[in-house]
Backbone as JSON Lines, residues from 0, in Angstrom:
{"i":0,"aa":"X","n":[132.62,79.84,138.85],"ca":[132.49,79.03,137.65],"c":[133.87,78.8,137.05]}
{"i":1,"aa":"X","n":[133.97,77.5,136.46],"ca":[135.5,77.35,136.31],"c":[135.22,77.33,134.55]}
{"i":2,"aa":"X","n":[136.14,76.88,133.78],"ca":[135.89,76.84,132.22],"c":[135.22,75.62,131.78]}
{"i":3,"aa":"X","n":[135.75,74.35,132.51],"ca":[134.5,73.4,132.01],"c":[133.31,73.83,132.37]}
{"i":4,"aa":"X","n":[132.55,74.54,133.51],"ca":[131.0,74.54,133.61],"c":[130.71,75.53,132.14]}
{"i":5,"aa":"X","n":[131.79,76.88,131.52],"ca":[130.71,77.25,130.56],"c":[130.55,76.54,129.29]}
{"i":6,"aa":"X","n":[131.75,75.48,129.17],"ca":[131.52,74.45,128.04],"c":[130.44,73.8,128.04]}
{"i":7,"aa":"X","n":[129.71,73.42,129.01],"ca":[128.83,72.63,128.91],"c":[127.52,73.68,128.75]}
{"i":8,"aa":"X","n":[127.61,74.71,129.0],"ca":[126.57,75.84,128.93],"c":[126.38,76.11,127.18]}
{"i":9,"aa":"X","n":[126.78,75.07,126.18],"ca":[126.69,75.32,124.43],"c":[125.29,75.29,124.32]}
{"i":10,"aa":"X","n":[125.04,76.46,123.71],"ca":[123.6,76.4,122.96],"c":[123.3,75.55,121.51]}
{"i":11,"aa":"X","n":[122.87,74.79,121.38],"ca":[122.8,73.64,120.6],"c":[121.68,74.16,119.91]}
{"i":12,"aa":"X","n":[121.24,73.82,118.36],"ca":[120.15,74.04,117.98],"c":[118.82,73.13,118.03]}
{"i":13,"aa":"X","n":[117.38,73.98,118.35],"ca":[116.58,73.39,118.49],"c":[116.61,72.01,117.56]}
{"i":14,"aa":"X","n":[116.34,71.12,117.77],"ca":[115.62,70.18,117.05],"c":[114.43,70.33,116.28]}
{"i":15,"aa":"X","n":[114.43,70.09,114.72],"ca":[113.48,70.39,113.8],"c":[111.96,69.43,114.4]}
{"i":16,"aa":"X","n":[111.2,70.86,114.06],"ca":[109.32,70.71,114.81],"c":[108.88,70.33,113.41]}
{"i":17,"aa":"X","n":[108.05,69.31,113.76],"ca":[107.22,68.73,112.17],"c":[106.42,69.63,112.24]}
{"i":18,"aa":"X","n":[105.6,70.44,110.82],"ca":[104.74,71.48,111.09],"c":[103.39,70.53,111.19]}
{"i":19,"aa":"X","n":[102.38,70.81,111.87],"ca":[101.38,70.13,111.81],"c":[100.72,70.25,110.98]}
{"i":20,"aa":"X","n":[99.82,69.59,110.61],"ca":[98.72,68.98,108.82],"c":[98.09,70.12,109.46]}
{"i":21,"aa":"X","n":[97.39,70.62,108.18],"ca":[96.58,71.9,108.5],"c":[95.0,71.28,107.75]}
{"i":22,"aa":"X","n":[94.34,71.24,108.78],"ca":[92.86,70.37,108.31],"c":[92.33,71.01,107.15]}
{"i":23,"aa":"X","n":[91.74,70.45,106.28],"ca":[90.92,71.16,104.94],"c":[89.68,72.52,105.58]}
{"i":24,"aa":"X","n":[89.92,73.35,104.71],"ca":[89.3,74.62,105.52],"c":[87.6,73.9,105.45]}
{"i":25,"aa":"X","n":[86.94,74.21,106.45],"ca":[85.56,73.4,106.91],"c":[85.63,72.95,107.42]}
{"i":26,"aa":"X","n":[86.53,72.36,108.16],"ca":[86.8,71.24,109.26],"c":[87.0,71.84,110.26]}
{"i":27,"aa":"X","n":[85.99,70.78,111.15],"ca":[86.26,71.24,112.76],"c":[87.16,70.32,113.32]}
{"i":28,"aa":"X","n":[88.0,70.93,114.68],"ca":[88.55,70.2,115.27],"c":[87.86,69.54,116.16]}
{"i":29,"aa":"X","n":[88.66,68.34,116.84],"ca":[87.63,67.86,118.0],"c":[87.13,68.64,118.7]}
{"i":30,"aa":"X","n":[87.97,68.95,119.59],"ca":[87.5,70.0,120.78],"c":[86.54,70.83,120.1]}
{"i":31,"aa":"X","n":[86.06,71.47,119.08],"ca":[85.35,72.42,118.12],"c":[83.73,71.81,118.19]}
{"i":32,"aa":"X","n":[84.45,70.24,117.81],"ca":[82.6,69.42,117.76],"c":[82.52,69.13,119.06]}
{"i":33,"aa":"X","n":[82.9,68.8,120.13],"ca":[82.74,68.68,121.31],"c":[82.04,69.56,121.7]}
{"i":34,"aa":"X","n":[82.65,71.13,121.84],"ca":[81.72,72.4,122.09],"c":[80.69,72.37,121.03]}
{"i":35,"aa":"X","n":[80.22,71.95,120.58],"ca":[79.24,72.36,119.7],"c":[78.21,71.52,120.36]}
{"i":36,"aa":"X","n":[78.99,70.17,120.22],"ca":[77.7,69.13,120.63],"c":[77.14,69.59,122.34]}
{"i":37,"aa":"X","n":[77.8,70.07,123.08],"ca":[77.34,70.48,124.38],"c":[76.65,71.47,124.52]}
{"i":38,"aa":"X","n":[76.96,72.52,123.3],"ca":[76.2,74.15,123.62],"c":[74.77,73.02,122.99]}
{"i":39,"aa":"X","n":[74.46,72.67,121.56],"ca":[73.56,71.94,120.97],"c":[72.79,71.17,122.47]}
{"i":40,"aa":"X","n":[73.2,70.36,122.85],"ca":[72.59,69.66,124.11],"c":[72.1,70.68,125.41]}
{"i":41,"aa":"X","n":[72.77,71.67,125.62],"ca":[72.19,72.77,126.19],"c":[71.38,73.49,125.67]}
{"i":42,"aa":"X","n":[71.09,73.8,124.49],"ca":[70.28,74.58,124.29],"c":[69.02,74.09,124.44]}
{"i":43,"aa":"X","n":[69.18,72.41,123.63],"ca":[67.73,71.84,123.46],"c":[67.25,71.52,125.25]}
{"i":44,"aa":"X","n":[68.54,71.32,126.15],"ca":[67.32,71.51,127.43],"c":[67.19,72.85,127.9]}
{"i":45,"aa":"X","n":[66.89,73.49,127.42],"ca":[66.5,74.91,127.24],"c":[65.53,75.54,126.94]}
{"i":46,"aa":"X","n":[64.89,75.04,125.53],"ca":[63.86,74.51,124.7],"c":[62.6,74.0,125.21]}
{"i":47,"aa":"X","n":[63.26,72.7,125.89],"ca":[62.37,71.9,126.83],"c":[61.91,72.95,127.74]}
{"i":48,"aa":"X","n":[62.91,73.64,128.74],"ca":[62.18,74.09,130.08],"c":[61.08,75.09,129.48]}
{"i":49,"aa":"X","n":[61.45,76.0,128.18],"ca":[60.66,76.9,128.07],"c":[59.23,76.33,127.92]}
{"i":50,"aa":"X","n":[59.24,75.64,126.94],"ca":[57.63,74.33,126.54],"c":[57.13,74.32,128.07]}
{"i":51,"aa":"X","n":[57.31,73.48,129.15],"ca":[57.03,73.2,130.06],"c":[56.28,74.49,130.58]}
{"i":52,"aa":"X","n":[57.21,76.06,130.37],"ca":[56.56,77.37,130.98],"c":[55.05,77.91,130.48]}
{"i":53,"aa":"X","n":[54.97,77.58,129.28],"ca":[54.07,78.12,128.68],"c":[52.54,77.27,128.57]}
């Protein structure tokens, strides 16, 4: 390694991260209602098969 390669090796500072909006507490995220709506849709055919057993 000669002296220009560790010049170019400068640790520079991160670039400022926008903090992300923090949703009003009660709020679901997508992905949150997504799983919900699928366990919900699973359960009710669930529901169904049992009806059918009895």
């Amino acid at each position: 390694m000669n002296d220009e390669d560790q010049q170019e090796e400068v640790d520079l500072p991160a670039p400022a991260v926008p903090e992300p909006a923090h949703p009003a507490t009660g709020t679901l995220s997508p992905e949150r209602v997504a799983a919900k709506a699928l366990e919900t849709r699973l359960l009710g055919g669930e529901r169904k098969l049992r009806r059918r057993e009895v």
